[in-house]
N, C-alpha and C positions, 0 to 999 in steps of 0.2 A: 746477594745484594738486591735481585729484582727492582728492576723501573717501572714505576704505575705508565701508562698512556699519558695521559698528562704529561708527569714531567718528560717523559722520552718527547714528545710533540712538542714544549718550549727549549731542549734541548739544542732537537734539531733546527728549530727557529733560530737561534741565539748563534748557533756554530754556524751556520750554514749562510742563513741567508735572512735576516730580520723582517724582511719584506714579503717574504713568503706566507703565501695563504695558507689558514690554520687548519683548512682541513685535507690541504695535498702535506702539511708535513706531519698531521695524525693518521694520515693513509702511510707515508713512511713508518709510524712511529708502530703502526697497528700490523705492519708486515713484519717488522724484524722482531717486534714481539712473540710473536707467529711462533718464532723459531725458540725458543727460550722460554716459552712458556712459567714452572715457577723456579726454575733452576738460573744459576748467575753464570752458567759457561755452557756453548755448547760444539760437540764435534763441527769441526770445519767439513766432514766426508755427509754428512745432513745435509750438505748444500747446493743448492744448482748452481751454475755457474754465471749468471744473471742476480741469483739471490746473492752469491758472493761479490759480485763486482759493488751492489749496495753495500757491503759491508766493507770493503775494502775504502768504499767512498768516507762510510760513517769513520774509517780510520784514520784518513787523509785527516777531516774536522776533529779528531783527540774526540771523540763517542765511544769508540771501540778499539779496542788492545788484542793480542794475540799472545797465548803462551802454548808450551808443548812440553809435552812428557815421551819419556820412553819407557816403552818396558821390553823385557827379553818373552820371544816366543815359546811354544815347547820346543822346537827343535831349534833354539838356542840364537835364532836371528833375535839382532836390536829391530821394535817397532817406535815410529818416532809417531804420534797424536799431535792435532792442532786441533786448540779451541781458541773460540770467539768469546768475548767476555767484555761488559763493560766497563770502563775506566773509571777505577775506583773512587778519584776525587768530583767524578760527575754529577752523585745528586749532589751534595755539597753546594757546588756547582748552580743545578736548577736551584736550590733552594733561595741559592742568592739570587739569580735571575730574577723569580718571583716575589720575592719582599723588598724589593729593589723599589725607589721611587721615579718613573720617568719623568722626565722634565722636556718637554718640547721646545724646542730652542725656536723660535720665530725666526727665518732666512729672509732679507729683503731682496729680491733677484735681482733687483738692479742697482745695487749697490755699490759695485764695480763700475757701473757705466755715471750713474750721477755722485757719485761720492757721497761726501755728507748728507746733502740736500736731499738723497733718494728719496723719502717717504713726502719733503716738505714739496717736491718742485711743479704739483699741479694740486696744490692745494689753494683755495678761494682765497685766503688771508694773503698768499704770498704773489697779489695779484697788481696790489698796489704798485703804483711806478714811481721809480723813485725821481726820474725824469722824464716828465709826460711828451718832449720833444723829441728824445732816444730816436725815435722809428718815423719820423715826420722828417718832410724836407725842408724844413722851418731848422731845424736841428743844425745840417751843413751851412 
């Protein structure tokens, strides 16, 4: 299957953490590549044990899957193999990520506190009074 950099770096944006800056998650994106070079699986025994824990991470987010094999030695032991390997509906995956249209939703933060009025309540127009005595001791 091989992942270009690219998409492995919107990848991990997308699973991970959207907020994240695009060139700590292409420094992710450009280490596990590291390891897989043009091949779509590689031995888990390639691996340091820091390298692995990333990969275990990229597991956690649905990035990476594990499968294994055995085979019989010559003197007749079962060996069991683990590889690492990208989750096959992945690019799929980025491809939608990246044709995707984002929409920014505008949050008014105070929303919660003035309700409706949030945007109008220090607005020039809404300065008028509707009873100029309200605030006067003319009023009581």
């Amino acid at each position: 299957m091989g992942m270009t950099l690219n998409e492995l770096t919107e990848a991990i944006r997308q699973h991970i953490d959207t907020e994240m800056d695009a060139e700590v998650a292409s420094g992710m994106a450009e280490h596990a590549l590291g390891f897989f070079g043009f091949y779509d699986r590689i031995i888990d025994n390639a691996l340091e044990p820091t390298d692995r824990n990333l990969f275990y991470m990229f597991q956690d987010y649905d990035l990476l899957t594990t499968e294994s094999e055995e085979t019989t030695l010559w003197d007749g032991r079962e060996w069991r193999i683990h590889y690492w390997k990208f989750k096959p509906e992945l690019r799929e995956k980025v491809e939608a990520y990246m044709n995707r249209e984002v929409v920014i939703e505008e949050v008014d933060p105070f929303e919660e506190i003035y309700g409706a009025r949030g945007s109008n309540i220090w607005a020039k127009e809404g300065e008028k009074v509707v009873n100029p005595d309200a605030f006067t001791s003319d009023f009581w």
